[in-house]
C-alpha positions as CSV (number, residue, x, y, z in Angstrom):
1,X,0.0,0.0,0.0
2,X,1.4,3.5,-0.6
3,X,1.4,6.1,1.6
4,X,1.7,8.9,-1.1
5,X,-0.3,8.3,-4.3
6,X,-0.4,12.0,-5.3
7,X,2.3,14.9,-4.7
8,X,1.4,18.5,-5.9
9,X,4.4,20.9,-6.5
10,X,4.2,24.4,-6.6
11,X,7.2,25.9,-8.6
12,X,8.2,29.4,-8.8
13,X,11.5,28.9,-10.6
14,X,13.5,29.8,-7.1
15,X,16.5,27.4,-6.1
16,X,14.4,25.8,-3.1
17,X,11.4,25.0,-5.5
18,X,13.7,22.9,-7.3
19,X,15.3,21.7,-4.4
20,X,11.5,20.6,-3.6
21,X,10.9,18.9,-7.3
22,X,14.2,17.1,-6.5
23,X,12.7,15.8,-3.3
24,X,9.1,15.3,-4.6
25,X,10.8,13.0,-7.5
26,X,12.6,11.1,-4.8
27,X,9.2,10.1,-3.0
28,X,7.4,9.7,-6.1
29,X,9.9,7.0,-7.1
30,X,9.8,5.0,-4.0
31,X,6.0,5.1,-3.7
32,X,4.9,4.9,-7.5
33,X,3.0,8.1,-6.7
34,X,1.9,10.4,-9.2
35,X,2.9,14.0,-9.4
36,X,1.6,17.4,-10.9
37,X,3.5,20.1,-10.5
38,X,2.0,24.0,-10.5
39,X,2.7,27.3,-11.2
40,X,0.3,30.0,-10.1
41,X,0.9,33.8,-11.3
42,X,-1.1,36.7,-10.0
43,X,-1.3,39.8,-11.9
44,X,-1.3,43.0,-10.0
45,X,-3.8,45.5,-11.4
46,X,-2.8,48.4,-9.4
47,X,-2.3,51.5,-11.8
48,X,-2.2,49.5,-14.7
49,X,-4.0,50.1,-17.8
50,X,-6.4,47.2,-19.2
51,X,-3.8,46.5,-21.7
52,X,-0.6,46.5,-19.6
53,X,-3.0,44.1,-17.1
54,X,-3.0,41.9,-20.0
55,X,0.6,42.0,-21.0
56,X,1.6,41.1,-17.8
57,X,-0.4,38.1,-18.0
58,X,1.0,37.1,-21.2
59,X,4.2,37.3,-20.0
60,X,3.6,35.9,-16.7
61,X,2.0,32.8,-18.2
62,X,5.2,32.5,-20.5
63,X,6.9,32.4,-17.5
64,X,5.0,29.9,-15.6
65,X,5.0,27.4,-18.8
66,X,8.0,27.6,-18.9
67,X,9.0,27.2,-15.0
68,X,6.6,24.0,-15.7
69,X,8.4,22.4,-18.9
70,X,11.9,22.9,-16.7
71,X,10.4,21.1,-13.9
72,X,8.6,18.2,-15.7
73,X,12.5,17.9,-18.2
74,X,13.9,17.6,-14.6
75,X,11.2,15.0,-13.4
76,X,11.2,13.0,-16.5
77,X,15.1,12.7,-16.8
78,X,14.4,11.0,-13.5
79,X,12.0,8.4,-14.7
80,X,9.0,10.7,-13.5
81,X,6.4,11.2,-15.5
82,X,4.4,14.3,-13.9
83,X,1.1,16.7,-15.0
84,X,1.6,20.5,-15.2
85,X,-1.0,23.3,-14.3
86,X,-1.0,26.6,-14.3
87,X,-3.5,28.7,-12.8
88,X,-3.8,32.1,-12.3
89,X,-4.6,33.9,-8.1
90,X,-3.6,34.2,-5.2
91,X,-0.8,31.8,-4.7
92,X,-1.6,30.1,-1.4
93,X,-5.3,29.9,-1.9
94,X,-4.4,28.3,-5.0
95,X,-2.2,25.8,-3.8
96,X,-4.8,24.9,-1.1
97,X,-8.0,24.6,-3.7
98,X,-5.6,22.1,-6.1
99,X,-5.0,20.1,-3.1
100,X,-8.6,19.7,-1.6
101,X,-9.8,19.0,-5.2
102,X,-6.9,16.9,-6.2
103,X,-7.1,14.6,-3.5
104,X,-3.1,15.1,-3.4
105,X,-1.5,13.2,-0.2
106,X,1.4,15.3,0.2
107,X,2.7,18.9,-0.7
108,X,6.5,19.3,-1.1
109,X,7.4,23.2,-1.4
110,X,10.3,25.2,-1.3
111,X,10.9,26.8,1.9
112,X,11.6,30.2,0.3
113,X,9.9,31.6,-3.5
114,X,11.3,34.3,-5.9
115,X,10.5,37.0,-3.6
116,X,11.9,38.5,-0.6
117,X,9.9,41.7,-0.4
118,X,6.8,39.5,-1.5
119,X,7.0,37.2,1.5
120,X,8.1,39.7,3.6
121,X,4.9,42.1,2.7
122,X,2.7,38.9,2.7
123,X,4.0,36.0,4.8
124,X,5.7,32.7,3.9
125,X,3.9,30.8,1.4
126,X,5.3,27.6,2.5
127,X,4.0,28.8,6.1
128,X,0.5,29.4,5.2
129,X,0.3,26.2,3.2
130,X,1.5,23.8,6.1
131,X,-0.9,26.2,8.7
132,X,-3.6,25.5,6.5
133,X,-3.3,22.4,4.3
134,X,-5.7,19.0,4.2
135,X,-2.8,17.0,3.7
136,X,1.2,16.6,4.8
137,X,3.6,19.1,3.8
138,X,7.5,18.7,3.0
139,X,9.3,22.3,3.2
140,X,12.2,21.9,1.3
141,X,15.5,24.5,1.6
């Protein structure tokens, strides 16, 4: 019986998110568990125009498909096969919807993200997830 038969991981791009994949590919290997990992942008709207709101989001969801094809090159050059989504909100909300309606068993995060002013100015996502997630979380640094 497997402990873990789904693992959600967010990615950001950061060094500790793919510290996390690492791990997450680890545990997916030793308990045949499937694996998606995410990417969730959030446009700002503040003082932009409606068409700089929707450059940013073009560019932001660049980003994140791309964030996502590094990860899922990294996982599969592991023997991983793994899901990608990308969804755009609020980041911990996010996180925390996928894995209520994912039925994922286990979260593995980064410890820190991209940004320090961002986290500073809003709190540790990896906090927020493990205060309020329906499942185990695996901070990763």
């Amino acid at each position: 019986m497997s402990v873990f038969k789904k693992i959600l991981v967010p990615l950001d791009g950061s060094e500790n998110s793919l510290h996390a994949l690492e791990k997450a590919v680890e545990i997916a290997k030793k308990f045949d568990a499937k694996m998606t990992l995410i990417n969730i942008y959030s446009i700002s709207i503040f003082r932009l125009t409606p068409s700089q709101v929707y450059e940013s989001g073009i560019e932001l969801c660049k980003s994140g498909e791309a964030i996502l094809a590094e990860g899922e090159k990294i996982a599969k050059a592991q023997g991983v096969e793994a899901k990608k989504m990308l969804k755009e909100g609020h980041i911990v909300e996010e996180i925390l919807k996928t894995t209520k309606e994912g039925n994922f068993d286990l979260i593995v995060i980064g410890a820190k993200g991209m940004s320090k002013m961002k986290e500073i100015l809003l709190g540790s996502v990896s906090y927020e997830v493990t205060k309020h997630a329906p499942c185990p979380v695996l901070i990763v640094k």
